[in-house]
C-alpha positions, 0 to 999 in steps of 0.5 A: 709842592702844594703851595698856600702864599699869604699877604695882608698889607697893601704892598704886600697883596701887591707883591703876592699877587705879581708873585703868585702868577709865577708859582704852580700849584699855589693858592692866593689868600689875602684878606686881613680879616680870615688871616689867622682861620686861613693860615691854620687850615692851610697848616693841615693841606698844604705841603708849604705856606709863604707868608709875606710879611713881619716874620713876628707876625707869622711866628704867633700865628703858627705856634699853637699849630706845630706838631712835629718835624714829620708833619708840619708843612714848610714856611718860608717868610718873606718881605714886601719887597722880596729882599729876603727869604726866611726859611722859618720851620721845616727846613730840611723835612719840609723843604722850606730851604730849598724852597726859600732858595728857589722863591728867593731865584724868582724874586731876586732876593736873598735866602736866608737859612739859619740851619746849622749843618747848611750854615757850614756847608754840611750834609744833614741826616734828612739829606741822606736819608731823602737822596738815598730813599730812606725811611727815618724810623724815629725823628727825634733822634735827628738832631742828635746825629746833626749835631754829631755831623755839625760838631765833628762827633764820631759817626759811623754808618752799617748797612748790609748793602755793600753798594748803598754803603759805598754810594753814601760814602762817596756822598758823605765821607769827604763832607763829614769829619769823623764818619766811618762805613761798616757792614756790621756792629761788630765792625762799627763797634771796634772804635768808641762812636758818638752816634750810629746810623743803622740802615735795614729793613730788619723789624728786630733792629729798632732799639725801643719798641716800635709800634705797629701802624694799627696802634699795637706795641712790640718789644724790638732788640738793637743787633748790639752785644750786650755790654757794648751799648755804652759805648755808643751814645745815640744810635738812629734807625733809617729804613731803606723803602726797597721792598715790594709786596705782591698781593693776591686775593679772592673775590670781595676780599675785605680790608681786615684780611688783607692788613691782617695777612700782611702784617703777620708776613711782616712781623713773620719775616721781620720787615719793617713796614716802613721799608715797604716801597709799594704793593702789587697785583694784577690788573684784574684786582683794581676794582677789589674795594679791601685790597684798595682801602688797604692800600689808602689806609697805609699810603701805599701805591698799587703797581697793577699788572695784565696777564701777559705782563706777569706770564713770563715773571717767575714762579718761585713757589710753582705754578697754580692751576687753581689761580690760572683758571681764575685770572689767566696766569699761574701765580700772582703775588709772586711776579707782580712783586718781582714786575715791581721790584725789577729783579728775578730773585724772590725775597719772601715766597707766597704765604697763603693767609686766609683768602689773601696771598702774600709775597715779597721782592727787593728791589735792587739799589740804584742811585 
């Protein structure tokens, strides 16, 4: 985590600067005086601000600087002499627990952690999102599914994968009272359920529309049968980020045509792009300026691969003359997704758009 310590005391500047020397990738601010215009810059860069000093002081600061769970940055308080470690906001998705334990190893003091499924020893819903790499689709819907897990509710968990299914029961089915694990709906469905966890990939699954990423709006259908909704109360999607997509295009390719081409694969092929783990390509294509502001623009990580690594990948869609004589290998998007992936079984075979190509593999679950 990229860290920002905060101190305007005298004891305080004292403690944060013996403090300082022990943490990696922090930044150290103690002047009184640029206290409030500093903290709120560092609300923007950094992933976690300690502040040691008054917890008041820290909550009248900070307030008029949160947005929400997904954005705001951990905050851990802490006194002048290390005795306690408040986690103050962001305590699972920021990290400001874990962090508040650590700082408080370091010290020697005392974490203090006010959330209640932590309080009673109970897994959140952010934690099994994180530990089993899944993409929370909507964020206020997690504290109706902690509060499901906190107060003994009905909780039942789909997933088509039957291995993921089972790895998240045997983390979850002995911490949480109340839980149950099926395949479908249909079997989920049998038992009246205070709150349903629906992890897939599927686009159409999410239960309200579901904005693009570019701003566009779509109307999504929940997999429920029609009149079997109310016996649902609150429903949560999660994303599993498994999927790869391969990427090819010509020369001088621009932004446009490679974000057009791939979301028309998505909504084609009804993949949430939030179960989008990264892109791939060939090495040749690390210097084409669309495919890599595409890349930025949507925070995704591009795996590039030579020639010879992708040469003995697959070819489900058959070997193109036209592609070796430009780059080396007979096809691209469809090995360097399956390269990426780690599997030999296509998910989406190449669709051709324009001057952009596009492919698809789903990486297999491993914990």
């Amino acid at each position: 985590m990229k860290l920002a310590i905060f101190a305007i005391t005298k004891n305080g500047i004292k403690f944060a600067r013996t403090f300082f020397r022990k943490i990696d990738k922090a930044a150290l601010f103690t002047n009184p005086v640029d206290f409030k215009q500093d903290a709120k810059l560092a609300f923007k860069k950094y992933d976690g601000l300690i502040f040691i000093m008054a917890a008041g002081i820290v909550v009248r600061t900070i307030a008029p600087l949160l947005k929400n769970k997904a954005e705001d940055p951990a905050v851990v308080v802490m006194d002048e002499k290390g005795r306690y470690v408040i986690s103050l906001l962001s305590g699972h998705l920021g990290g400001a627990n874990n962090l508040a334990r650590e700082i408080a190893k370091m010290v020697g003091g005392q974490s203090v952690i006010t959330t209640a499924t932590d309080v009673n020893s109970l897994p959140c819903i952010e934690d099994i999102a994180e530990k089993f790499n899944l993409a929370i689709e909507d964020f206020k819907k997690i504290k109706m599914v902690n509060s499901a897990i906190v107060n003994g509710k009905a909780i039942a968990f789909i997933d088509e994968d039957v291995k993921r299914l089972q790895a998240i029961r045997e983390f979850a089915d002995s911490r949480i009272k109340g839980v149950r694990f099926h395949k479908s709906a249909a079997q989920a469905l049998k038992n009246k359920i205070d709150a349903l966890v629906v992890i897939t990939n599927k686009w159409q699954a999410a239960p309200s529309p579901s904005p693009l990423p570019r701003g566009e709006g779509r109307q999504n259908k929940f997999p429920l049968p029609y009149g079997e909704r109310d016996r649902v109360r609150g429903w949560m999607i999660l994303r599993p980020r498994d999927i790869v997509i391969g990427i090819g295009c010509d020369r001088g390719v621009k932004l446009k045509e490679v974000e057009d081409s791939y979301f028309s694969v998505l909504e084609k092929w009804d993949v949430s792009p939030l179960s989008v783990r990264n892109v791939a390509s060939i090495d040749v294509k690390k210097d084409e300026k669309g495919l890599l502001r595409f890349a930025r623009k949507y925070n995704l990580k591009i795996d590039f691969y030579s020639k010879d690594e992708l040469t003995d990948m697959p070819l489900p869609s058959g070997f193109s003359s036209f592609v070796m004589g430009k780059v080396g290998v007979g096809g691209v998007c469809e090995p360097a997704a399956l390269k990426s992936a780690g599997t030999k079984k296509i998910w989406i075979r190449k669709q051709k758009i324009g001057r952009v190509t596009i492919a698809a593999a789903k990486a297999p679950f491993v914990l």
